[in-house]
C-alpha positions as CSV (number, residue, x, y, z in Angstrom):
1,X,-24.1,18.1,-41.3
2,X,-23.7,21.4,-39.7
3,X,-24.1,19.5,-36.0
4,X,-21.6,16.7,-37.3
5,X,-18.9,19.9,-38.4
6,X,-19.3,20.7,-34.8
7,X,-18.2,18.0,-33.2
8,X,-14.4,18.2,-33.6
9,X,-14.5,21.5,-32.3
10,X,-16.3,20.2,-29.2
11,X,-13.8,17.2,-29.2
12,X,-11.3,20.3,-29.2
13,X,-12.4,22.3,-26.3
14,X,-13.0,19.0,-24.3
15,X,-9.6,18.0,-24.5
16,X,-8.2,21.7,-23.8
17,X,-10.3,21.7,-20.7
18,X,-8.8,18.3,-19.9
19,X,-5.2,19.7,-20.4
20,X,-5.5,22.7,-18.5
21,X,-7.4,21.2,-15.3
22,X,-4.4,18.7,-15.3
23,X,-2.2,21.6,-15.5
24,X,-3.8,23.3,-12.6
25,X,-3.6,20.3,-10.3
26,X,0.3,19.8,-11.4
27,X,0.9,23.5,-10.5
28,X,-0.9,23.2,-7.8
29,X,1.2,24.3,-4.7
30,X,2.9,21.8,-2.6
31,X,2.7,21.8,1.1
32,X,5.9,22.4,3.5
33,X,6.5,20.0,5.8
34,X,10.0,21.2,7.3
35,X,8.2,23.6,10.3
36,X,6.0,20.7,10.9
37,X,8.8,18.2,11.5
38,X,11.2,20.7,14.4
39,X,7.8,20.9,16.1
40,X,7.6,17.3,15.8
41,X,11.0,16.2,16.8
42,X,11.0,19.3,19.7
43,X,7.2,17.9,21.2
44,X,8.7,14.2,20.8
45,X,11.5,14.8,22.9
46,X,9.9,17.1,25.6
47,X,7.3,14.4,26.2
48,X,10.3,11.7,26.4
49,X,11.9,13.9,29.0
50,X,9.1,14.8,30.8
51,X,8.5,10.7,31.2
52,X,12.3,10.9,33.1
53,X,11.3,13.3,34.8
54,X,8.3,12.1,36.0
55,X,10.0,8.9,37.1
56,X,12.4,11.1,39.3
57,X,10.3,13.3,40.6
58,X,8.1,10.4,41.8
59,X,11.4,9.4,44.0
60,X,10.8,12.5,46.1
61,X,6.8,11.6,47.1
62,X,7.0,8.8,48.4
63,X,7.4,9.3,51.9
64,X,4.1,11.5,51.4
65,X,2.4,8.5,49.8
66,X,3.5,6.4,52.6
67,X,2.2,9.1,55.4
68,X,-1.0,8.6,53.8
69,X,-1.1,5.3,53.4
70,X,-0.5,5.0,57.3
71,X,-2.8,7.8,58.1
72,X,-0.4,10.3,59.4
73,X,-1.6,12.9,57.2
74,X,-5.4,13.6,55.8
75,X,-6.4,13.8,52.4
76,X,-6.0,17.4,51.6
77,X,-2.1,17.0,53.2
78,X,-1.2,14.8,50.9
79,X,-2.4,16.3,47.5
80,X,-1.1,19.6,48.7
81,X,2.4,17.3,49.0
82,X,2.2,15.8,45.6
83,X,0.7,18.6,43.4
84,X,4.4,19.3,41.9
85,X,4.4,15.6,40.7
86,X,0.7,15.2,39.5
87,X,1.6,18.8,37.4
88,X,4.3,16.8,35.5
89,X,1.7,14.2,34.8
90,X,-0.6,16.7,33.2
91,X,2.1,18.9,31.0
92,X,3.4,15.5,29.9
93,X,0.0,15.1,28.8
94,X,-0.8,18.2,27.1
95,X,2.9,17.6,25.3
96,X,1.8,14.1,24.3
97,X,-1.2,15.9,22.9
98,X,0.5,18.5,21.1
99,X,2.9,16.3,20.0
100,X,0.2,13.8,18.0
101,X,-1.8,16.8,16.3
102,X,1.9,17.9,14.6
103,X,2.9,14.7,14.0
104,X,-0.6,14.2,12.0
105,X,-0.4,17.5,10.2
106,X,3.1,16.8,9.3
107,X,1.9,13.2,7.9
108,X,-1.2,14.7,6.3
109,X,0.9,17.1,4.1
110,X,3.5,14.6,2.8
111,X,0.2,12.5,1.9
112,X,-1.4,15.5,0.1
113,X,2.0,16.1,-1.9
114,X,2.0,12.4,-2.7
115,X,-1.2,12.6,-4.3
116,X,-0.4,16.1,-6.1
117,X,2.6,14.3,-7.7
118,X,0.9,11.1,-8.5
119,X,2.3,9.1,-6.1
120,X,-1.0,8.7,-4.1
121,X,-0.9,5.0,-2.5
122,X,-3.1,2.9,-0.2
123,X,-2.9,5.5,3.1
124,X,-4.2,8.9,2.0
125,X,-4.3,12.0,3.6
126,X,-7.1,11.5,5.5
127,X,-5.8,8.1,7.5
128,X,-3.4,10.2,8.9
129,X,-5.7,11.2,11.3
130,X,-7.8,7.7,11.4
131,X,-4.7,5.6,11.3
132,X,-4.1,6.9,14.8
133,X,-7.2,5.5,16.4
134,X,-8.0,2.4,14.3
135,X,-7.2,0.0,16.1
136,X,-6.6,1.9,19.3
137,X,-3.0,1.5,20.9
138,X,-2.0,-0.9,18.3
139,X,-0.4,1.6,15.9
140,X,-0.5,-0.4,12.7
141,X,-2.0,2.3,10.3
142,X,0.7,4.7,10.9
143,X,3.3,2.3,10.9
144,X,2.2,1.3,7.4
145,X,1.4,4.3,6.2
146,X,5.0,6.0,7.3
147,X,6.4,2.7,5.2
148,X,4.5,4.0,2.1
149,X,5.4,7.5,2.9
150,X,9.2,6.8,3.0
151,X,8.9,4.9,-0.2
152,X,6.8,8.0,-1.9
153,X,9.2,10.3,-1.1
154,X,12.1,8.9,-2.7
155,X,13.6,12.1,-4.4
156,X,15.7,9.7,-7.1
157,X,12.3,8.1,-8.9
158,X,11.4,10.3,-11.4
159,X,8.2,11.4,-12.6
160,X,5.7,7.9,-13.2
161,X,8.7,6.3,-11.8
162,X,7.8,2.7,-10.1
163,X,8.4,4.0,-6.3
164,X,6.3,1.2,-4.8
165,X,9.1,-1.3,-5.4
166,X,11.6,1.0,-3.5
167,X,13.0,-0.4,-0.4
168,X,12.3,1.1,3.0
169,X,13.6,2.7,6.0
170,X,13.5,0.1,8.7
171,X,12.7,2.7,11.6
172,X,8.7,2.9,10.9
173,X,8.9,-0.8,12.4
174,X,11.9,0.1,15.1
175,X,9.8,2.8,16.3
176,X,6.2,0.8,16.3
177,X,7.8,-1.9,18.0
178,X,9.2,0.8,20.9
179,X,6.2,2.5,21.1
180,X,3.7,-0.4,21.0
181,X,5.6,-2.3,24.1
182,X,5.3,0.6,26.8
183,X,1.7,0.8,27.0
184,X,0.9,-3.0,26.0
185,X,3.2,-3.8,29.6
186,X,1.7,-0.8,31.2
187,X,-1.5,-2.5,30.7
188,X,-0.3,-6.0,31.3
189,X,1.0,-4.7,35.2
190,X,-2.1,-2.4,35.3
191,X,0.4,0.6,35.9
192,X,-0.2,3.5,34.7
193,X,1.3,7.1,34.5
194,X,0.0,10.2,36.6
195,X,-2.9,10.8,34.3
196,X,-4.3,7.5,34.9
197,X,-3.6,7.9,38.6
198,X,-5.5,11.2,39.1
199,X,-8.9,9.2,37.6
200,X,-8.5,6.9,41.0
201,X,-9.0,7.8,44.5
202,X,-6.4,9.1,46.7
203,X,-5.4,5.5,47.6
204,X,-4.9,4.8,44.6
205,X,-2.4,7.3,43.3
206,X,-0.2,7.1,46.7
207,X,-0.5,2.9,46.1
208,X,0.8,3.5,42.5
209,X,3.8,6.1,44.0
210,X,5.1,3.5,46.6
211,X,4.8,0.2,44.0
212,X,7.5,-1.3,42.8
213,X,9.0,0.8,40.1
214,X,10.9,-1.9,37.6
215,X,7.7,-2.0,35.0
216,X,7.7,2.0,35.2
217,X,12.0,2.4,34.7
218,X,11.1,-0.7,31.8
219,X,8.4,1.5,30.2
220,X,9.9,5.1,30.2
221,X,13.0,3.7,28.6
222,X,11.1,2.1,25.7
223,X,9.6,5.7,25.6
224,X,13.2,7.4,25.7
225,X,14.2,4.8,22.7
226,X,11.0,5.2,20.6
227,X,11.5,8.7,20.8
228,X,14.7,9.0,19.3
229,X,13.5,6.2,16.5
230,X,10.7,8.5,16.0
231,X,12.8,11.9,15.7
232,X,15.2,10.0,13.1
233,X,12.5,9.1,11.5
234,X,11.1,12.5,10.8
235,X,14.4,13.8,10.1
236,X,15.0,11.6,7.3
237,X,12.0,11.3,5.9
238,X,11.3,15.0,5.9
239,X,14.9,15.6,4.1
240,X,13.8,12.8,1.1
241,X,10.2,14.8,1.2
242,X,12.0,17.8,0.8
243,X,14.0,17.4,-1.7
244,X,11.3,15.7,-3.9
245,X,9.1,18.6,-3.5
246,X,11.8,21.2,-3.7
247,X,12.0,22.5,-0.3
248,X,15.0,21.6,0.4
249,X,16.0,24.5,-1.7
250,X,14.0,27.0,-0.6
């Protein structure tokens, strides 16, 4: 009998336990995104303008590249001649770079704060970094999982709200579509930018400075567009992130 008296007691302390570890993770303290998305939008646009540049600067070597090609000048001539352009091929790189480890962050902590406010869904934190290289070049992950996050972060559902059935911003897709096309025609007209180039020989990056230039014009305006898509994207989804976490305020 005495064990039996015990066991609403035990019931007790189970269910306090229950309540305060549920209280812990509900005060638990939300991550800020709004520093993550100006880096974003700032390392977005760089690497867009660095693209243009790129493109113009390229205008300016080709008479090098032909010199070359013709054997008026030696090897060591015409990389001295070019090293301004193949520099802009390796910042744009290290942008680019940059660029993807904020934008994953950024994606990472709006997934975390999802799941602190029970409004985890089908892309969790961590496929914010897996989404980016599964499959490869295709960005479907992302694409989907930026479509969930726009939905999550509807500051007007409230708590145990239904904020799957929200509808969604249609610039996840705008900006898949922009940023898929550039390096699926890239591929298709095996051209590539300066950090492709530099893997080649000599012949091959003064051949790829004096090609015709219409796929290259095509493919750094599909990167201008997507990166604009991509920076209002971030904008407004940080602001409906924001102001469901409360950040907005702060």
């Amino acid at each position: 009998m005495a064990l039996l008296d015990l066991l609403p007691q035990a019931f007790s302390v189970a269910r306090e336990t229950a309540r305060l570890l549920a209280s812990a993770v509900a005060q638990a303290p939300l991550k800020r995104v709004k520093g993550l998305s100006r880096a974003a939008t700032i390392l977005v646009l760089l690497t867009a303008a660095m693209s243009v540049l790129d493109l113009i600067v390229r205008q300016t070597v080709t008479g090098e590249a032909d010199q070359y090609l013709a054997g008026v000048t030696d090897r060591k001539e015409f990389i001295q001649s070019i090293t301004g352009y193949l520099l802009i091929g390796v910042a744009q790189g290290a942008l680019q770079i940059a660029a993807a480890v904020v934008v994953i962050v950024w994606m990472y902590r709006m997934a975390w704060n999802h799941r602190a406010l029970h409004r985890g869904g089908t892309w969790g934190p961590p496929w914010a970094i897996a989404g980016w290289f599964l499959p490869p070049i295709i960005y479907v992950i992302p694409t989907l999982m930026l479509h969930e996050l726009w939905k999550a972060s509807d500051p007007d559902v409230p708590v145990g709200g239904d904020w799957r059935s929200r509808r969604a911003s249609p610039l996840p897709v705008v900006w898949f579509l922009l940023y898929t096309a550039g390096p699926l025609i890239s591929l298709a007209s095996q051209s590539g930018g300066v950090l492709d180039q530099l893997r080649g020989s000599e012949e091959t990056i003064a051949e790829a400075i004096t090609g015709g230039q219409t796929v290259d014009i095509i493919v750094v305006a599909l990167t201008v567009a997507s990166a604009i898509a991509f920076v209002m994207l971030v904008r407004q989804l940080t602001d409906r992130h924001t102001r469901l976490t409360g950040e907005a305020t702060l």
